[in-house]
N, C-alpha and C positions, 0 to 999 in steps of 0.2 A: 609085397611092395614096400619099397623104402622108402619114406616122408623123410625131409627136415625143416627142422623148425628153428627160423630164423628169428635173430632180434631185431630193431630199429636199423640196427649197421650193419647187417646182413651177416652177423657172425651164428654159424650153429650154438644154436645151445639145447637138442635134443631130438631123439629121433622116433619114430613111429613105425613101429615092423610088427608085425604078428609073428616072423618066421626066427626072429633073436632075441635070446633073452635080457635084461637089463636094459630094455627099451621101454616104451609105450606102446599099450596094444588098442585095437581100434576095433570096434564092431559097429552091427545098424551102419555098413555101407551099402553107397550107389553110385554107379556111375552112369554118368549120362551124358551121352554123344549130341551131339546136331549137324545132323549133315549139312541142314541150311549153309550155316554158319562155319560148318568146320571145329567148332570148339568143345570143351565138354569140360564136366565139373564132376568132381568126388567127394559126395558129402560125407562123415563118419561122427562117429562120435567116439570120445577119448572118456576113459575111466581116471579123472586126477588122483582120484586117494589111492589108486595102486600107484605112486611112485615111490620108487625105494631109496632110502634116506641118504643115500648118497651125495657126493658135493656135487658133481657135473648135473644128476637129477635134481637134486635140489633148489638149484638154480634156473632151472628151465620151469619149474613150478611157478614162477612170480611170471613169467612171460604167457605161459595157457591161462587166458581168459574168454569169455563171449567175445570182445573186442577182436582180440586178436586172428580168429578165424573171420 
């Protein structure tokens, strides 16, 4: 599954895949439907010290905080 991660101005600045490499990978997920409602939510969690020191990764570091999810 492909995530992207958006700034304040909805420009990517990095993505979340388990399936390619030079991404962010995610474990400890769940997803959870509501039929009530119709809607559903994916919680995960992200490893930040595995990004690799690259400029595009690099820059998407100052954006993943608590806050931001």
């Amino acid at each position: 599954m492909l995530l992207t991660i958006h700034d304040a101005n909805l420009q990517k600045v990095a993505f979340v895949d388990n399936d390619k490499q030079g991404t962010l990978n995610y474990y400890d997920d769940t997803w959870t439907r509501s039929l009530l409602t119709g809607s559903s939510t994916f919680e995960f969690t992200v490893f930040k010290k595995s990004i690799k020191s690259d400029n595009a990764l690099q820059k998407a570091y100052s954006y993943i905080n608590e806050r931001a999810w």
